[in-house]
C-alpha positions as CSV (number, residue, x, y, z in Angstrom):
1,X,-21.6,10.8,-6.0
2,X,-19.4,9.0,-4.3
3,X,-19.6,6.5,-1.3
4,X,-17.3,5.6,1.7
5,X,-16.6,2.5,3.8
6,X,-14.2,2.9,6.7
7,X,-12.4,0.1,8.2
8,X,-9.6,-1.0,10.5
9,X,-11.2,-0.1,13.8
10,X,-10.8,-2.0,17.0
11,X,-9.2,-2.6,20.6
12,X,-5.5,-1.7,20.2
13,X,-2.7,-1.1,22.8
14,X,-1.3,2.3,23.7
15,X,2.1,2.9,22.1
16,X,0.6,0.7,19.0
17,X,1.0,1.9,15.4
18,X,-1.9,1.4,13.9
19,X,-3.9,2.5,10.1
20,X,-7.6,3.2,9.2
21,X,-8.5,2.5,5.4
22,X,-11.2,4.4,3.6
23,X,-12.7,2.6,0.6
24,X,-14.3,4.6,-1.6
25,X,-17.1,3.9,-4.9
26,X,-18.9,5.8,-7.3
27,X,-16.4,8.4,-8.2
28,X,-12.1,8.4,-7.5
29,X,-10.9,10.2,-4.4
30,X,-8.6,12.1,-6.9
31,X,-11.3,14.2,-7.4
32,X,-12.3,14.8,-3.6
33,X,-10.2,16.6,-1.2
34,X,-10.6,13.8,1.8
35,X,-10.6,14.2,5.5
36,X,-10.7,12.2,8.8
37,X,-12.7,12.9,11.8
38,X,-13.1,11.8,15.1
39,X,-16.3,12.0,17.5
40,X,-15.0,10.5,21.2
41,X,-18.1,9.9,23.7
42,X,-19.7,13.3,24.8
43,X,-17.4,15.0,23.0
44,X,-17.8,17.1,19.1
45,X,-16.9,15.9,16.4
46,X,-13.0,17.3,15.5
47,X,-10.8,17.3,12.5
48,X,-8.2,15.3,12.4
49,X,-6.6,15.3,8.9
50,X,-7.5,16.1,5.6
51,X,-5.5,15.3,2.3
52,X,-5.7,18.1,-0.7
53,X,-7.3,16.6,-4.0
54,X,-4.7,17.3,-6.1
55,X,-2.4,15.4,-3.7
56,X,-0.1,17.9,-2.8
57,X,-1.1,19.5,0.4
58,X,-1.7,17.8,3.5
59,X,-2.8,19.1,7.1
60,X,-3.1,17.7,10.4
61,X,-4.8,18.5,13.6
62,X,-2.2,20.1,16.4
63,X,-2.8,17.0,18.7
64,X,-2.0,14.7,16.2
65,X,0.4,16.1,13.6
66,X,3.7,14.4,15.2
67,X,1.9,10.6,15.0
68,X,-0.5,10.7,11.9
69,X,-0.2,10.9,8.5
70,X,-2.8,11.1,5.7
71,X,-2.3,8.9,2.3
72,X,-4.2,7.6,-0.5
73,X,-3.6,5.0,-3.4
74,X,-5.0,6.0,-6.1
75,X,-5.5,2.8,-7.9
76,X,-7.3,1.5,-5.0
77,X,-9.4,4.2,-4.7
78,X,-8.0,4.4,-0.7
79,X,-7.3,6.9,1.6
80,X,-5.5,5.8,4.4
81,X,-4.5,7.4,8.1
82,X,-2.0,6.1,10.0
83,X,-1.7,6.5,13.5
84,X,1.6,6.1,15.2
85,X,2.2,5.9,19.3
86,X,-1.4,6.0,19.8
87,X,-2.8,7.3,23.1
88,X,-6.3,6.6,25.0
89,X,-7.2,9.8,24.7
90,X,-7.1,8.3,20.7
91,X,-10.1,6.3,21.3
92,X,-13.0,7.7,18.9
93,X,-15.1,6.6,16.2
94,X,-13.5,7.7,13.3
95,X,-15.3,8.9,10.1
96,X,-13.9,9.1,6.6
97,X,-15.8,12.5,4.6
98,X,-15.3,14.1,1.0
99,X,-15.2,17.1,0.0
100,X,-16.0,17.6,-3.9
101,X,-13.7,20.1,-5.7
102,X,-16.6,22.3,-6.4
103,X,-18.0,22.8,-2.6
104,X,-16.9,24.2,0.1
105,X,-18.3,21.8,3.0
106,X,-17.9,17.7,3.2
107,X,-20.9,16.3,2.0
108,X,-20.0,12.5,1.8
109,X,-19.3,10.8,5.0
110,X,-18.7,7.0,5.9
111,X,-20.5,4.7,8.4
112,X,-17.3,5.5,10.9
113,X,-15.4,3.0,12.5
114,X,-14.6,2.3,16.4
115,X,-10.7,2.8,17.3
116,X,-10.6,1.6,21.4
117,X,-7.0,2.0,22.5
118,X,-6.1,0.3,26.0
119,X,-3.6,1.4,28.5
């Protein structure tokens, strides 16, 4: 069992760098491949990124693999996305999910965390 807390959210300016932390309790995200997701008004929720839990494989989204990159620290128990030349089109709640090594769906999902991005 493990639980997630998103933060970082908030207003930021188009062409901004900005990065979303996922703290996570109950368990270590070593042991969870982790994703980000993003659910924009009206719209589905997409995948964004997710980040192998072994470390050693990560994958992005087409329309966001040249500006985001998927991390953890381990001995924070963190998983991290930055964001690079952000875009409006960026702006989205954004939810941090697990996925345990022995299922095949994410079944552990955060609170999300608004990510407004002005022109």
């Amino acid at each position: 069992q493990v639980q997630l807390v998103e933060s970082g959210g908030g207003l930021v300016q188009a062409g901004a760098s900005h990065r979303l932390s996922c703290a996570a309790s109950g368990d270590t995200v070593s042991s969870y491949t982790m994703g980000w997701f993003r659910q924009a008004p009206g719209k589905d929720r997409e995948f964004v990124a997710d980040l192998l839990w072994s470390g050693s494989s990560t994958r992005y989204a087409d329309s966001v693999k040249a500006r985001c990159t998927i991390s953890r620290d381990a001995a924070k128990n963190t998983v991290y996305l930055q964001v690079n030349s952000l875009k409006p089109e960026d702006t989205a709640v954004y939810y941090c999910a697990a996925k345990s090594r022995w299922a095949g769906t994410y079944d552990y999902w955060g609170q999300g965390t608004q990510v407004t991005v002005s022109s």
